[in-house]
N, C-alpha and C positions, 0 to 999 in steps of 0.2 A: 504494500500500500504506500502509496504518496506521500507526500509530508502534505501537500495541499490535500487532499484526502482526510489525510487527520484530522485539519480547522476547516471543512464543510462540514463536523460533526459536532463544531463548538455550538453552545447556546449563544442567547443575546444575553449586552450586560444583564448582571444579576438584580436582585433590589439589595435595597440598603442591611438588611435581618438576613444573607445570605451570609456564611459563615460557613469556612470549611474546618473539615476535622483536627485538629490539634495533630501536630506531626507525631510519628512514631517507628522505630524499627520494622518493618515489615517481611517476615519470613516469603509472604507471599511473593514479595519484591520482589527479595534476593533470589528465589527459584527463577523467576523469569530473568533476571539480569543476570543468572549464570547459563540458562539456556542461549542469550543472545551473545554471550561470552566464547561459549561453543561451537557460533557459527549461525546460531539459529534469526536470522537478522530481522526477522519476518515478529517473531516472539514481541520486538520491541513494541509495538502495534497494542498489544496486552498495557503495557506501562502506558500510552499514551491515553488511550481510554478510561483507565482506571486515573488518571491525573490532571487530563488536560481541562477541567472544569475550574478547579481550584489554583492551576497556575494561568489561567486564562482570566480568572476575578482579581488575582494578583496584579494583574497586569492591568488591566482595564480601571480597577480602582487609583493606579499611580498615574496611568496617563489619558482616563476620562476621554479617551476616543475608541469606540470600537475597534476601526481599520488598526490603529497603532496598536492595540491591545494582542489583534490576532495577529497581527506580525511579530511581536514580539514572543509571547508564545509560541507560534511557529519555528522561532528562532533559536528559543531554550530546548526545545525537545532536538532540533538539529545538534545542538551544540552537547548537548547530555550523551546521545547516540555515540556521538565522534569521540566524548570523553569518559564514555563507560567504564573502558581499563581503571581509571584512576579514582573510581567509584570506592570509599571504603566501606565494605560489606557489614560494621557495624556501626554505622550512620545508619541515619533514615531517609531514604531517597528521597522523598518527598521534601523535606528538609534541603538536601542537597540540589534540587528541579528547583523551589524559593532561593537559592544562593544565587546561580545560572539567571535564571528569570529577575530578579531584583537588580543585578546588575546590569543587566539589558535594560531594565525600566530608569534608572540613574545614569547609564549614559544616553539613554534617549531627551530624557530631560535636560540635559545637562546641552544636550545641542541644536536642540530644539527649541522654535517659541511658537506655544500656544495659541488658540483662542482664549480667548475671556473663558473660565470655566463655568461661571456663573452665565454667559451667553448660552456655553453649548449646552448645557446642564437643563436649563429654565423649563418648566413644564405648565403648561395652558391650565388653570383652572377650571374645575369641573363646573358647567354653568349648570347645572343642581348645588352646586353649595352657596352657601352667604358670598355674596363676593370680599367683602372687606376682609371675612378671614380667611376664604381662600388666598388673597393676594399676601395678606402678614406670613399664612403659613410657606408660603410662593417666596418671600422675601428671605424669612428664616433658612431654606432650604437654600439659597441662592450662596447667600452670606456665609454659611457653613462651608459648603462647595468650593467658594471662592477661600477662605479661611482657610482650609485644607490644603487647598493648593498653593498657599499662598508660603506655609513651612520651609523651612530649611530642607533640601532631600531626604536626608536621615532621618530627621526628625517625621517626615509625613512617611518615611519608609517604614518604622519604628512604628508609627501609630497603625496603618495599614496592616503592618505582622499581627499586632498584638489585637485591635480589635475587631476587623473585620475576617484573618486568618487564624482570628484563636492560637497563636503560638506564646508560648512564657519566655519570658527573657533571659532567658539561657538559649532559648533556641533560635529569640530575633539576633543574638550576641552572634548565632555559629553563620544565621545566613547573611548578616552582614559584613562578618571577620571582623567582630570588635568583642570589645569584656564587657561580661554583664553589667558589671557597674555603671559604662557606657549607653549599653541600650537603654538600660531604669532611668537614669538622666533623659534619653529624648524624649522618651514615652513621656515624663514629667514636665518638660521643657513645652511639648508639643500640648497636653493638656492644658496646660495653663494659655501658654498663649489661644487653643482657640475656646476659653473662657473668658478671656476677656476681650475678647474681640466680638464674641455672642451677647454680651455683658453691654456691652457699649450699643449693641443694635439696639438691645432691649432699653435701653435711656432714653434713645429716640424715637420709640414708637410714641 
């Protein structure tokens, strides 16, 4: 199968309560990553299905465009394939697909300029609801959106692992290559600035 085959079978972005499984050693993994060790190249196809969902929200939640999300994605399982050899069998693959993929998402960022994320983000209100609060709840969600995006990379990397990929900081520490003590600080660093930048919206309503 294809690598473009692979991301025809990706969903669209997630919603916001989408949350993948907290990482973990996977025997089932390692069977398959010793199958395609062997020769079996076809095997790898197993790992991409069973993963490409959650490095695929990894992705799309950093750089808040579908196309860039599936490219990147795309680009993490190419590069995992190439670097299987140097897979260590007691990591957690998954873990190790978030190093690969995060890193592709921080140099994308990093050479890239956006839209407004709050542009591409914005969603029409439902003309069933009140209008005045659908637009504050419109605005809220903007403001957030933009507030996210607006972090230091690490720090929006950091907060991305931890709350919407369910991983503890020990494991945002291994897919970033930093000390946990590191990662606590962004996730804290990242918290607070977008408290009070939510803080501030909330003054001027």
């Amino acid at each position: 199968m294809s690598t473009g085959d692979w991301m025809r079978r990706v969903a669209p972005p997630p919603s916001s309560t989408d949350c993948a499984a907290a990482s973990r050693v996977s025997p089932a993994d390692v069977e398959v990553i010793q199958r395609v060790l062997e020769g079996e190249a076809g095997a790898f196809d197993v790992l991409v299905s069973r993963h490409q969902q959650a490095i695929f929200r990894l992705s799309y939640r950093m750089t808040r465009n579908v196309e860039d999300a599936r490219d990147i994605a795309q680009d993490a399982f190419v590069q995992a394939f190439r670097s299987l050899g140097s897979f260590r069998r007691q990591a957690s693959f998954l873990t190790w697909l978030y190093r690969i993929a995060m890193n592709l998402c921080l140099n994308h960022l990093q050479a890239t300029t956006h839209e407004d994320p709050a542009e591409v983000d914005a969603r029409v209100p439902d003309d069933r609801e009140d209008s005045l609060t659908a637009l504050l709840m419109d605005e809220r969600d903007r403001a957030l959106t933009a507030a996210i995006a607006a972090l230091p990379p690490h720090q929006r990397a950091t907060l991305t692992l931890r709350v919407h990929q369910g991983l503890s900081h020990r494991e945002i520490a291994e897919v970033l290559g930093c000390a946990e003590g590191t990662a606590k600080a962004n996730y804290f660093h990242a918290v607070r600035a977008l408290r009070r930048k939510l803080a501030a919206l909330t003054e001027t309503e």
